[in-house]
N, C-alpha and C positions, 0 to 999 in steps of 0.2 A: 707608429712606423711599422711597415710591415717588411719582412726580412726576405732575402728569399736564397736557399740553399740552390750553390751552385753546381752541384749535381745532382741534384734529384730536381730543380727548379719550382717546386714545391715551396709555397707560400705557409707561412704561420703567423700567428695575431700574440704576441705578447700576453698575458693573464687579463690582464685589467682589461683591455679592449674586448677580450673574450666578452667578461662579466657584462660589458656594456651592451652588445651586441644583446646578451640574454635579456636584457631589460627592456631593450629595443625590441625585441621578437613581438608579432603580432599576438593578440591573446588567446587567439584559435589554435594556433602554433605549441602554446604550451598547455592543452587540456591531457588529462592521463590517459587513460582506459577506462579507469573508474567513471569518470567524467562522462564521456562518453555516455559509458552504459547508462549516466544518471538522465543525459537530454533524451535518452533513450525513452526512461520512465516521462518524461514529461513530455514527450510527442502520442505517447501511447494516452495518456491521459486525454487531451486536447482531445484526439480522433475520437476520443470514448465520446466526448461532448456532441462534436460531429456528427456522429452517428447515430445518436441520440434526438437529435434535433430533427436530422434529416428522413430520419426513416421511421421516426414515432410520432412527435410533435406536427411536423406540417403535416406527413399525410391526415391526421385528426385533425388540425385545423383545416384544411381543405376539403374535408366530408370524405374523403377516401376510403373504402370497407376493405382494401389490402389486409386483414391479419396476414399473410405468411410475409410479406415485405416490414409488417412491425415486428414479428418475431425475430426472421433473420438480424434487421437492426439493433434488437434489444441484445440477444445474444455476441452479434459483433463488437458492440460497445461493451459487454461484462467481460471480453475474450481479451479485449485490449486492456483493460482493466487488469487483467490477469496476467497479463501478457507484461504491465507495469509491474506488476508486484514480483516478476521474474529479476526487470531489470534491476529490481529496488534490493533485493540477495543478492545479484552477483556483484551488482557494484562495490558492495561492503566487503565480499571475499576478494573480491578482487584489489580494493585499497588495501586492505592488510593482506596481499601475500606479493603484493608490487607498488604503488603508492600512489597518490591523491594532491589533484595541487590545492594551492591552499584556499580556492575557492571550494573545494569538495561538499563542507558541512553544509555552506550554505546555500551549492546547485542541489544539493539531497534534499533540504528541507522544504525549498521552490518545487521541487519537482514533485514531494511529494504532496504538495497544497492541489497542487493542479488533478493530480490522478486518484487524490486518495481524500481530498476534499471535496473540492470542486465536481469532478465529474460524477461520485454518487449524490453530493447533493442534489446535483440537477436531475439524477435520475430518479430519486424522489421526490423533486420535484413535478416531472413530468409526468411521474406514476401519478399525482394529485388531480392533472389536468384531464389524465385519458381515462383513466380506472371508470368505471360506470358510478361506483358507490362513494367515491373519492371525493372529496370538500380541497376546493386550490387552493383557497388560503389558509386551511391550516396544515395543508400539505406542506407550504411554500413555511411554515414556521418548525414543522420539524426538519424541511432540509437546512434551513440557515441554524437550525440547530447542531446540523451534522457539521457544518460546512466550520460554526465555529468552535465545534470541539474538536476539531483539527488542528485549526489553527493553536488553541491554545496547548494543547498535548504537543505539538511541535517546536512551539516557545518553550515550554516546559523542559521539554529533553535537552536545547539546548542550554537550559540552566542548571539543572541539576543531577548532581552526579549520582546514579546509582550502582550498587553491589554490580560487580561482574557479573553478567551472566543473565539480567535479568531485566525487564522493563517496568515500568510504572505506569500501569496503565493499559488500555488493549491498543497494540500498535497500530497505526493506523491504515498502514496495507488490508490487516488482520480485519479493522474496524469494514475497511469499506466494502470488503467482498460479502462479512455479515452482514451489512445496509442493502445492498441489491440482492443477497440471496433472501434477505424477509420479504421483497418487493417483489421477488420472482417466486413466491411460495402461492402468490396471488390468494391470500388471508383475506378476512373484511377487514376495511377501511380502519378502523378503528384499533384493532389488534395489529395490525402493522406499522400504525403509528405509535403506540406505546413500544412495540419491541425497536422500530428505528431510535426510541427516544434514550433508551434503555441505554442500548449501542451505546450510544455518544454520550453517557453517562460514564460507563465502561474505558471510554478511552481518555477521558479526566480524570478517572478517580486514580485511587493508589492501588488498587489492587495489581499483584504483579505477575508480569508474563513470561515465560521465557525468554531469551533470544536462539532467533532460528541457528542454531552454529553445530556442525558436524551433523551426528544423526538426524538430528531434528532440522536440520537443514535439507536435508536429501528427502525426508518425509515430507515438510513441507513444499519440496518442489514436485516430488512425485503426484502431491496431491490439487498441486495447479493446474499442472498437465492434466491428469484424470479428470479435474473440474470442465477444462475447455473441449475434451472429448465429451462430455455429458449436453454441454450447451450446445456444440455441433452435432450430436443427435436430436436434438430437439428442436433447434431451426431447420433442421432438412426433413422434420417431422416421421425418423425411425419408429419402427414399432419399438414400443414402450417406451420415446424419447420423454415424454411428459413425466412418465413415471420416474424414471431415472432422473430427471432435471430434479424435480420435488425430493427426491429423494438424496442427491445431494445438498443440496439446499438446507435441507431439515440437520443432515452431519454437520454443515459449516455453522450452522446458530448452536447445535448441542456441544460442537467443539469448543466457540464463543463462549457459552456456558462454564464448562465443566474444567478448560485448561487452567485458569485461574482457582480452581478448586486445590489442585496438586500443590502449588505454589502455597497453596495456603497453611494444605496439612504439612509440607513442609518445614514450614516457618515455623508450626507450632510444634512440632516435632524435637524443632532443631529449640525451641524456647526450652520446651520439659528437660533436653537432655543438658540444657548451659545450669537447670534449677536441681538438675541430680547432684552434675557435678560440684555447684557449690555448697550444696547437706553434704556431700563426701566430704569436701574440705575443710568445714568446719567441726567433722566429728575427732574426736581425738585420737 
């Protein structure tokens, strides 16, 4: 029953009616912000696909001799890419500093199948199909290789729980921008298939990462940004854009490398000082 105050003539719903109405609400109706930014990651992803297909793929299967329309293309699809891995930080800062409905973990982990799996797989796979020196079927088994150490790194996270602070594994935003910048270093055939294979080793095992939070969040997005300025010099073919492209490219795999290093001396760090403290404690 709904009441209505006779002077203000303003209507109110009882509690429970409230609640109902909540449960009634359309599901669009109740996404957060988080949410949001997350369909965000996963539109960016798709377009990677897209773009990928449309501006690399059929022009080569049509005989097309366009390079600067595959370039452009390639670059647009790793921008969007990057462009996913934006949405994929703010969503998280954004769930923790306002909140997430309770579909959140599982629009993250869709979303990032699609932009962080899915779409560099395809672009090694496609790298298989156009490259001159390139073999497509065993291109097409290191991308299903990428595509399913994703997936499993993404089951993973949702099962188990690690130390604050820290990943298991190389995250897979992290993983895929190292999978197209080995692809974009344009290597032989064969060295880019061991290092993609690497990658998606990387993002299975246990070695641990950080999480992007505070400084290391502000670095990591300064160095998105800076990444997508490098690939936009390079499709509109600036002087020294090639250089520069390669040249990031070669940082994002040497970072792949060496960040898991820290983590490591870390650990063992943090091991000697727990084996000091207990020879102290046992001394008399």
């Amino acid at each position: 029953m709904t009441v209505i105050d006779p002077e203000t003539q303003a209507g109110w719903v009882p509690e429970a009616e409230s609640e109902d109405d909540v449960e009634d609400m359309p599901l669009s109706l109740r996404l957060s912000i988080a949410d949001t930014l997350t369909l965000g990651n996963a539109t960016c992803g798709f377009m990677a696909v897209y773009f990928t297909t449309t501006g690399i793929l059929i022009p080569h299967l049509s005989g097309s001799q366009e390079t600067g329309m595959a370039r452009h293309s390639a670059a647009t699809a790793v921008i969007l890419m990057l462009l996913a891995a934006i949405f994929d930080l703010c969503d998280g800062l954004v769930a923790r500093k306002l909140r997430s409905s309770p579909m959140g973990a599982e629009l993250d982990n869709l979303s990032d199948l699609i932009s962080f799996g899915l779409a560099p797989a395809y672009f090694v796979l496609v790298y298989g199909m156009v490259a001159d020196d390139a073999h497509q079927r065993v291109a097409a088994v290191a991308a299903i290789t990428v595509l399913l150490a994703v997936v499993l790194r993404l089951a993973r996270f949702s099962c188990v729980t690690m130390k604050d602070g820290m990943f298991q594994g190389m995250p897979s935003p992290f993983g895929a921008l190292t999978v197209v910048s080995i692809v974009l270093l344009e290597l032989p055939f064969v060295p880019t298939l061991l290092a993609v294979i690497g990658v998606a080793w990387l993002m299975v095992s246990r070695v641990e990462y950080p999480k992007p939070r505070g400084i290391l969040a502000v670095a990591m997005l300064s160095w998105i940004i800076g990444a997508m300025g490098l690939l936009a010099a390079w499709a509109f073919d600036a002087p020294g854009g090639q250089a520069l492209l390669q040249t990031g490219c070669a940082l994002q795999i040497v970072l792949a490398a060496t960040i898991p290093l820290f983590a490591t001396a870390r650990r063992v760090n943090s091991f000697r000082d727990n084996r000091r403290e207990a020879r102290a404690a046992q001394l008399p």
